[in-house]
TORLO-57744 format. One line per 4 residues: for each residue x, y, z of C-alpha. Coordinates in pm, 1 decimal. Layout:
BEGIN
X:Y:Z | ...
This chain:
BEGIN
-4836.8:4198.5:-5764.8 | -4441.6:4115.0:-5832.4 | -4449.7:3962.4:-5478.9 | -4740.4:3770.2:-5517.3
-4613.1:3600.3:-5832.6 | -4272.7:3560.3:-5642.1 | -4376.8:3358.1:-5357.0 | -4648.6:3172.1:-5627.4
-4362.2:3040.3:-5829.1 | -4211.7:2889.2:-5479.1 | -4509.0:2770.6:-5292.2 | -4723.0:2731.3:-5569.4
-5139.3:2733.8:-5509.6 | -5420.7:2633.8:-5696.8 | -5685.1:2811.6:-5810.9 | -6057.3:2689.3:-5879.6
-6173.8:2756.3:-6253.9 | -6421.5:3028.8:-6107.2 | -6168.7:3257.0:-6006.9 | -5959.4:3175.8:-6288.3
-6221.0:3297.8:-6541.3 | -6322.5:3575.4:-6329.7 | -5991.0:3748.6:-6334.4 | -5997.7:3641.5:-6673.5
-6305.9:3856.3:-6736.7 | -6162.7:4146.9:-6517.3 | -5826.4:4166.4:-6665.6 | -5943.4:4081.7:-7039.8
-5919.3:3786.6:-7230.7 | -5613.8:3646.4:-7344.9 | -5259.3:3689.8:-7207.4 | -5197.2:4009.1:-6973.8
-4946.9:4238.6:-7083.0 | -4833.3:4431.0:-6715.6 | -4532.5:4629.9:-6813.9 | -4341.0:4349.7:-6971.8
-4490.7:4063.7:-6701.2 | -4708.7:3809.1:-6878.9 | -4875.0:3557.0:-6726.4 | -5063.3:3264.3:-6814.8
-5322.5:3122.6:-6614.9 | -5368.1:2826.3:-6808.6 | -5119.4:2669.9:-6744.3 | -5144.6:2317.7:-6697.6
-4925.9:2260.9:-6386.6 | -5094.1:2554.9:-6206.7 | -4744.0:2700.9:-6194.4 | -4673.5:3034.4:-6285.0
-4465.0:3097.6:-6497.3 | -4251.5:3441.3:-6514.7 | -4088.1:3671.7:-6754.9 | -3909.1:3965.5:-6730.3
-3773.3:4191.9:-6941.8 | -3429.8:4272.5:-6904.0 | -3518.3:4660.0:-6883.6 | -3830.7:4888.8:-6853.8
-4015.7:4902.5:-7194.3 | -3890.5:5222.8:-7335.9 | -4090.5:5534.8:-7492.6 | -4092.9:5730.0:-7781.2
-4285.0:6063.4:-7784.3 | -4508.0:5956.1:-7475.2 | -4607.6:5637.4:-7622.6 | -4511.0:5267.5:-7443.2
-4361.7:5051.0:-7726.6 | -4400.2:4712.1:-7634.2 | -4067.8:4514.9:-7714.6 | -4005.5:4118.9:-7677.7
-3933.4:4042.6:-7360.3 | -3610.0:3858.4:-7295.6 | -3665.2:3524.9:-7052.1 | -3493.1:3555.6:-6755.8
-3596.9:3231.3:-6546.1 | -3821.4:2923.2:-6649.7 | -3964.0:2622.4:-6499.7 | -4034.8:2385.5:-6779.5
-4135.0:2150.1:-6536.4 | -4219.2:2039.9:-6198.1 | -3926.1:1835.5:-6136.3 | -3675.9:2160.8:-6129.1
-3882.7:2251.5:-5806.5 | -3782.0:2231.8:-5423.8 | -3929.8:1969.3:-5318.9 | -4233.8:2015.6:-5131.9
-4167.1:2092.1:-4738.5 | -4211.3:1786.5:-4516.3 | -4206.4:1694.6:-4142.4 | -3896.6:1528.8:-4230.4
-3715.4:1700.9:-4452.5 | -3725.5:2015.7:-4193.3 | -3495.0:1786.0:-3935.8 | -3206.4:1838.7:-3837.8
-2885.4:1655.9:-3955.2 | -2811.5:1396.9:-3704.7 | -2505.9:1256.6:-3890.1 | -2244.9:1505.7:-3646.5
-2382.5:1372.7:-3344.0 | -2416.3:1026.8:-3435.4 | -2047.3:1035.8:-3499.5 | -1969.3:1173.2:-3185.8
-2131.0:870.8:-2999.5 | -1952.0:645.1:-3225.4 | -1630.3:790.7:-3120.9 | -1683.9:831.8:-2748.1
-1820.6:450.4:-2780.4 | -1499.3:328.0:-2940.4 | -1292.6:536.4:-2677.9 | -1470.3:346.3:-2414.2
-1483.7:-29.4:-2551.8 | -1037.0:23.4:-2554.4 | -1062.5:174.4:-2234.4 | -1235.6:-150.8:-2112.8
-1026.3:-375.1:-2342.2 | -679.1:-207.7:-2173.0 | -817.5:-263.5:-1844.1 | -978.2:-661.1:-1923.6
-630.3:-731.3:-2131.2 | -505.3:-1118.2:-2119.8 | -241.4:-1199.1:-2313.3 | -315.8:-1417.2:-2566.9
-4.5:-1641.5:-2623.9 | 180.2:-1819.2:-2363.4 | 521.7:-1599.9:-2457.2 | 325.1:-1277.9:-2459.8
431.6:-1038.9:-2144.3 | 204.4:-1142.7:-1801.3 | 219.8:-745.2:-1706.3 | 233.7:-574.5:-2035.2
213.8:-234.0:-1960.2 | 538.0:-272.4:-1693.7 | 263.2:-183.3:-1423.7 | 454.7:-453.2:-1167.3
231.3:-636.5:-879.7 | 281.9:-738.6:-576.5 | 341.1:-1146.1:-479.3 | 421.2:-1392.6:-241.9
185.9:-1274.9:15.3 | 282.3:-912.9:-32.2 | 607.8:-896.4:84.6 | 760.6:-965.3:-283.5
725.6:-715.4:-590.1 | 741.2:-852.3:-936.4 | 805.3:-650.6:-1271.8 | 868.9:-769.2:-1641.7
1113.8:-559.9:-1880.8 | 1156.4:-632.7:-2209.9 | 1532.6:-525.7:-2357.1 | 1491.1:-254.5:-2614.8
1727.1:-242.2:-2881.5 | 1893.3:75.8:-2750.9 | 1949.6:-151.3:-2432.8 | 2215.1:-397.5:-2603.5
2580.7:-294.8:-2662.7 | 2852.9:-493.9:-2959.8 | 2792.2:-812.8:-2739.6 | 2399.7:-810.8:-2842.1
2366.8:-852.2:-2491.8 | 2232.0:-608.4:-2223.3 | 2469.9:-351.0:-2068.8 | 2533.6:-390.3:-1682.4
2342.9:-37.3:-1641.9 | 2050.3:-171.0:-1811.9 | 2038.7:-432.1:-1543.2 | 2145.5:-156.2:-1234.6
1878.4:17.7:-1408.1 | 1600.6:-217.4:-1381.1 | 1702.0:-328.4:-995.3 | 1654.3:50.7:-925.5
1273.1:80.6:-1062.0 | 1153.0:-208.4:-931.7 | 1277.8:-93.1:-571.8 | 1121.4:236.9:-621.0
806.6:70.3:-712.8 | 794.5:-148.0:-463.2 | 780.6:139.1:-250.0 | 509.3:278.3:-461.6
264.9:-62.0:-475.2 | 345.5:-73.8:-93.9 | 203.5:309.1:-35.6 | 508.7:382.9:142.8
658.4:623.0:-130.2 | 600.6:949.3:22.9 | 751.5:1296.8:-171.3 | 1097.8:1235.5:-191.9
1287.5:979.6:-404.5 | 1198.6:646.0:-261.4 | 1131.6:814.7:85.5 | 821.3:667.7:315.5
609.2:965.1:445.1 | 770.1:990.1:810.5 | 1102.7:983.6:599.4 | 971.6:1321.1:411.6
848.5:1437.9:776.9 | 1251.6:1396.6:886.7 | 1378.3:1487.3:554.3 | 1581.4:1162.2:552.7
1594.9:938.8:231.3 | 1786.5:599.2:207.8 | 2166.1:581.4:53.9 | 2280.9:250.1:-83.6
2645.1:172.9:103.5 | 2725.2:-177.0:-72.3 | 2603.3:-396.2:-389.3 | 2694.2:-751.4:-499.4
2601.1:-887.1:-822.0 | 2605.1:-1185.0:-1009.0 | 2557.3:-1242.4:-1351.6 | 2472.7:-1602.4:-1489.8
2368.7:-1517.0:-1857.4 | 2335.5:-1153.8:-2019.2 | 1930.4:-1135.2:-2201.5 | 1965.2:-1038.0:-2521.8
1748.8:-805.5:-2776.1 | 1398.0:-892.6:-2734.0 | 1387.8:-1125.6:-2432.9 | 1162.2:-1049.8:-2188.9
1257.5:-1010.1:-1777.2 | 1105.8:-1105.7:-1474.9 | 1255.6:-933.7:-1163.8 | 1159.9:-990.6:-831.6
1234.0:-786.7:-532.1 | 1214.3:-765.9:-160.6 | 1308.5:-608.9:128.7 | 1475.8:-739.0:501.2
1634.0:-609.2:804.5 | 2005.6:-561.4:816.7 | 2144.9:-521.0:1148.7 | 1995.8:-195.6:1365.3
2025.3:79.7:1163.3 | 2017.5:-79.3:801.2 | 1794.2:-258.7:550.2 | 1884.5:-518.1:289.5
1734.5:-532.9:-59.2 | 1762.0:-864.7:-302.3 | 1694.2:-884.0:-663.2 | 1625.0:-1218.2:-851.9
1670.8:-1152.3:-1224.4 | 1490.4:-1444.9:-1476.9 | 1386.5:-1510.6:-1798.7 | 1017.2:-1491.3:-1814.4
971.9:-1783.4:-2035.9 | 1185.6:-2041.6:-1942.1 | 1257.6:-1917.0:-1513.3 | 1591.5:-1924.3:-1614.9
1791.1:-1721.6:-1343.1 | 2024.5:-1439.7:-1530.5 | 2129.7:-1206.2:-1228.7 | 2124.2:-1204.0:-850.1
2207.3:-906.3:-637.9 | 2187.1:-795.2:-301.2 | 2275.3:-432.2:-145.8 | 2253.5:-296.8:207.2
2131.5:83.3:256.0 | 2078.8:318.5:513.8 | 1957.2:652.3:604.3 | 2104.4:994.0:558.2
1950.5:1335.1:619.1 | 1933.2:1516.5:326.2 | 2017.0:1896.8:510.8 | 2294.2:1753.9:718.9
2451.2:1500.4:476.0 | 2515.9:1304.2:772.3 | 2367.9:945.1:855.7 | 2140.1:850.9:1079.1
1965.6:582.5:1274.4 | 1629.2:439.8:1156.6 | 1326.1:686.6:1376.5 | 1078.3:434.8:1555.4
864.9:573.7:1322.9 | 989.2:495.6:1022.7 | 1071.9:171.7:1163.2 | 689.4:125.4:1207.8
616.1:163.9:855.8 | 869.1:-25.0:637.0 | 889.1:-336.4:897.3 | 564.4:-487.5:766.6
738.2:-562.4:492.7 | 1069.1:-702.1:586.7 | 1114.5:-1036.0:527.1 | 1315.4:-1331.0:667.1
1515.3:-1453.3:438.0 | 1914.1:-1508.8:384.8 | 2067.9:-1312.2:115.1 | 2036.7:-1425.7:-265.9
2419.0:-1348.0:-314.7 | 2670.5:-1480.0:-29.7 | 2850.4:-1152.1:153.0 | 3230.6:-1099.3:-25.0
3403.4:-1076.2:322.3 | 3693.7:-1005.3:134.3 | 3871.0:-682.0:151.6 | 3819.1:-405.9:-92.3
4185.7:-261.3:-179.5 | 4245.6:107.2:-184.1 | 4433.4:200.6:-506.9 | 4663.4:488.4:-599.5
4847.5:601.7:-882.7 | 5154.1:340.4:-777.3 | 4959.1:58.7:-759.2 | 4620.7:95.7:-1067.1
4723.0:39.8:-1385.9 | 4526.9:202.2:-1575.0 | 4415.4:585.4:-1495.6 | 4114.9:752.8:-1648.8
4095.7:1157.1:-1548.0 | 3855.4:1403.5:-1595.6 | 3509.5:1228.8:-1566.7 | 3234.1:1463.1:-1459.8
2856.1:1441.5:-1429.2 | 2630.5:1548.9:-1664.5 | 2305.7:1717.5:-1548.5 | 2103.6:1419.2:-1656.2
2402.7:1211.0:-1395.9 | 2169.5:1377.6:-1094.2 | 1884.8:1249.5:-937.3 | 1627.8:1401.1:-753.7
1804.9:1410.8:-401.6 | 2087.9:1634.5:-653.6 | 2343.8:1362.9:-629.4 | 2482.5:1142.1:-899.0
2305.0:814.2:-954.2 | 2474.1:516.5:-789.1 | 2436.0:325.9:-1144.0 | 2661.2:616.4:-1294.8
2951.0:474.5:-1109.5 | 2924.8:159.0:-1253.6 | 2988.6:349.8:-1614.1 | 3278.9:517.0:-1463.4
3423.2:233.5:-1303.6 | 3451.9:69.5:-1654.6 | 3579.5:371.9:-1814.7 | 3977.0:227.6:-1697.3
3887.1:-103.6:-1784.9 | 4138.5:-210.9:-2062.7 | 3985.9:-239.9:-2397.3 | 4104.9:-602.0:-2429.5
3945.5:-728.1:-2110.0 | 3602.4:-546.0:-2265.1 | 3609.0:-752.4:-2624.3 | 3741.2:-1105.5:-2488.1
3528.0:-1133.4:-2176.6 | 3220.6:-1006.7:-1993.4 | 3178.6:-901.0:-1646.4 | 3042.0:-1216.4:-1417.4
2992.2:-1026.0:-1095.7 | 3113.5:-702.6:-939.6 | 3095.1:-607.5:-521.6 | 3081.9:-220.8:-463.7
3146.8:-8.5:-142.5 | 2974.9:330.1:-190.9 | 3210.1:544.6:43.5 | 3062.2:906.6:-36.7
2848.8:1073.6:-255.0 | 2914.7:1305.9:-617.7 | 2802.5:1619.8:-652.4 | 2714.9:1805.5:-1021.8
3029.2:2017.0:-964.4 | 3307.5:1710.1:-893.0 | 3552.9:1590.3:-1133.6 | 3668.6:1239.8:-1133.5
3910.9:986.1:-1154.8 | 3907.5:623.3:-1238.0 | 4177.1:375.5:-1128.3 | 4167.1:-9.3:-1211.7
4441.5:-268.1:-1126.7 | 4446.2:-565.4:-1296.8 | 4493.4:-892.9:-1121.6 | 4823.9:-1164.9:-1184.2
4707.4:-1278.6:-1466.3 | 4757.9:-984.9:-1619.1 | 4563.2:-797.6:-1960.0 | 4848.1:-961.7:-2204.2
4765.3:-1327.2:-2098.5 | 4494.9:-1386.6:-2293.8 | 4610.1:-1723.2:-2441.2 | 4523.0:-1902.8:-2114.7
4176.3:-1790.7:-2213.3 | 4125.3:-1746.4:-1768.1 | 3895.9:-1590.0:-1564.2 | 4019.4:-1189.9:-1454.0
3993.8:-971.1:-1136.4 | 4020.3:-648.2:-1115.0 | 4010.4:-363.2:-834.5 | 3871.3:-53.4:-884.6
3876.8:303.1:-692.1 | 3653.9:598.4:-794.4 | 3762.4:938.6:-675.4 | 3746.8:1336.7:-657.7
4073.1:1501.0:-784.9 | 4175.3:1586.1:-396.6 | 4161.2:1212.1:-359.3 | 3822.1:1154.5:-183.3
3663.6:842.4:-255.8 | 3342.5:784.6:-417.2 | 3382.6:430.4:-458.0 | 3544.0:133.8:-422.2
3531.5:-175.2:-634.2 | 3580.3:-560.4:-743.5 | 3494.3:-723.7:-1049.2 | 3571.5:-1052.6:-1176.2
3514.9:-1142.9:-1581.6 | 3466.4:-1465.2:-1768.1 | 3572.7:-1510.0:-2143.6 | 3259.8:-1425.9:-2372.1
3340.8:-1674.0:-2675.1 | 3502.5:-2030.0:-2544.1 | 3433.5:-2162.6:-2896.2 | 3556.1:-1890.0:-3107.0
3837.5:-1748.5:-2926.4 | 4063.7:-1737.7:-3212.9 | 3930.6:-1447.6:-3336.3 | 3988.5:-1177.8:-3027.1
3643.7:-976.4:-3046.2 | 3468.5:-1202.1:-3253.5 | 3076.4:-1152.7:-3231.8 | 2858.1:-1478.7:-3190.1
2672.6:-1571.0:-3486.9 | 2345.5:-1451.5:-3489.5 | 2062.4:-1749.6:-3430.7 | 1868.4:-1841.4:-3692.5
């Protein structure tokens, strides 16, 4: 009986006025008392309603006394009822998977956006994700770089590494677009085969004008034969908005085995792969036949001891990166040369390689002219020598330096003014 008038007050039923006033007759007329559970059949709604007392009617010497029941739940009317179930009420909630196609959508309309990207102003980068593509028939490799801020030094200009730097990656990704970079660092696959990898022996470069924080380069690269044994790689340097040129540089390289640390000719192999991709062309920078001078401690004047390579110096052959030097070199530069002129070209013999474990020494002679004669506002040479502590050389070196300011030389450092 409890259970019955449970599961009526939930899925309530209707009864015909036959039965109704036959359990009427049965059970008596009027309300029912069933140990403190009334109910009233005639009720309007055809909803029963319930009462219970709070505790079992108690009784005194054998006799039930019948107490007011205290009202434990009541529906006063059919709108505090679940509503009725439906066919659609009893679905599932679709809102979790609807998001997830929503999200896998957008995921896939910026997938197809990245890969259908045009720029959108003229200035905007051609390759803006630094990707690079081959050109010129595919012997030439073309990659734009824009100058981050941690790029610039006091000049606001670009260091001299960030521009070794970007020569570097687009050379290794020429080799890359190409599908001749096999394993090793820049090696073809037949290189890997003969563990041999390639060893830069000389670099010229020429500076026009320095970019500056937020320009954007274009560098383009390519590769040619240089005598037997060698190969020559040029580097064109240009504004990407105007095809103003900025730097030139050429360098000649050749093979060393990697076991041995010894040199060696080009296989006929090898030669096979990379000579599909040579081309015929002069150098961008004319050869320096002049001689590089070796300095010592009588003749450099200015000595810089104690410079040794980091871990982070290293590259993946395990030998310090050729665009370290460059920051060593500088390190005997005098200080005034540095704040009243910038470096307009440099020509580098690379005569042996630095390990993690060698300590350094950097030697710079300055030319007639001399640090002190600034007045005369000229251009400056210098030598250079980079070497082990037992006197080994790493490198020799020229450069030659232009005055930064013309117009504001009277103050000796002076920054530009800023454009508006």
């Amino acid at each position: 009986m409890v259970a019955t008038a449970a599961s009526s007050a939930f899925f309530p039923v209707t009864s015909s006025p036959d039965s109704s006033d036959s359990k009427n007759k049965k059970l008596g007329s009027g309300s029912t008392n069933l140990g403190g559970i009334k109910s009233k059949p005639s009720t309007p709604s055809g909803i029963l309603q319930v009462k219970a007392n709070a505790q079992a009617p108690p009784k005194i010497n054998g006799t039930t006394v019948v107490t007011t029941p205290v009202e434990s739940f009541k529906n006063e009317d059919t709108a505090s009822s679940p509503p009725p179930r439906t066919f659609i009420n009893q679905l599932p909630d679709w809102s979790m998977l609807l998001a997830a196609i929503t999200t896998i959508f957008l995921a896939a309309e910026k997938q197809w956006m990245m890969l259908d990207w045009k720029p959108r102003r003229p200035d905007m980068l051609i390759d803006p994700f630094g990707i690079g593509r081959i050109v010129q028939d595919g012997l030439v490799f073309r990659q734009n770089f824009s100058i981050r801020s941690y790029e610039i030094g006091a000049d606001r200009t670009a260091s001299i590494e960030t521009l070794m730097n970007h020569l570097q990656e687009t050379a290794i990704n020429h080799c890359r677009s190409a599908g001749l970079l096999g394993e090793g660092f820049g090696s073809t696959p037949e290189m890997c085969k003969k563990n041999l990898i390639w060893v830069v022996t000389r670099m010229q470069v020429v500076v026009d004008r320095y970019p500056t924080w937020g320009d954007v380069v274009q560098v383009d690269t390519w590769a040619s034969a240089s005598g037997k044994n060698g190969m020559r790689r040029d580097w064109l340097v240009s504004d990407s908005k105007t095809g103003e040129i900025l730097t030139r540089a050429s360098s000649v390289w050749v093979m060393m085995n990697k076991l041995t640390r010894r040199l060696s000719k080009i296989p006929e192999e090898v030669r096979g792969e990379i000579e599909p991709y040579f081309m015929n062309s002069d150098p961008v920078v004319a050869e320096d036949s002049r001689k590089l001078v070796k300095l010592d401690d009588s003749t450099a004047d200015y000595v810089r001891k104690g410079l040794t390579p980091r871990w982070g110096d290293l590259d993946v052959n395990q030998h310090v990166n050729n665009v370290k030097y460059i920051g060593w070199i500088l390190e005997s530069a005098p200080l005034p040369i540095l704040e009243t002129h910038e470096l307009s070209s440099m020509t580098l013999e690379y005569r042996r390689e630095c390990g993690r474990d060698g300590v350094l020494q950097s030697l710079t002679a300055v030319s007639d002219s001399g640090v002190g004669n600034l007045v005369n506002f000229g251009e400056i040479e210098c030598q250079h020598l980079l070497r082990l502590e037992d006197g080994s050389e790493i490198v020799r070196g020229r450069t030659e330096w232009r005055p930064k300011y013309a117009k504001s030389f009277g103050n000796v450092g002076q920054l530009p003014a800023e454009s508006a």
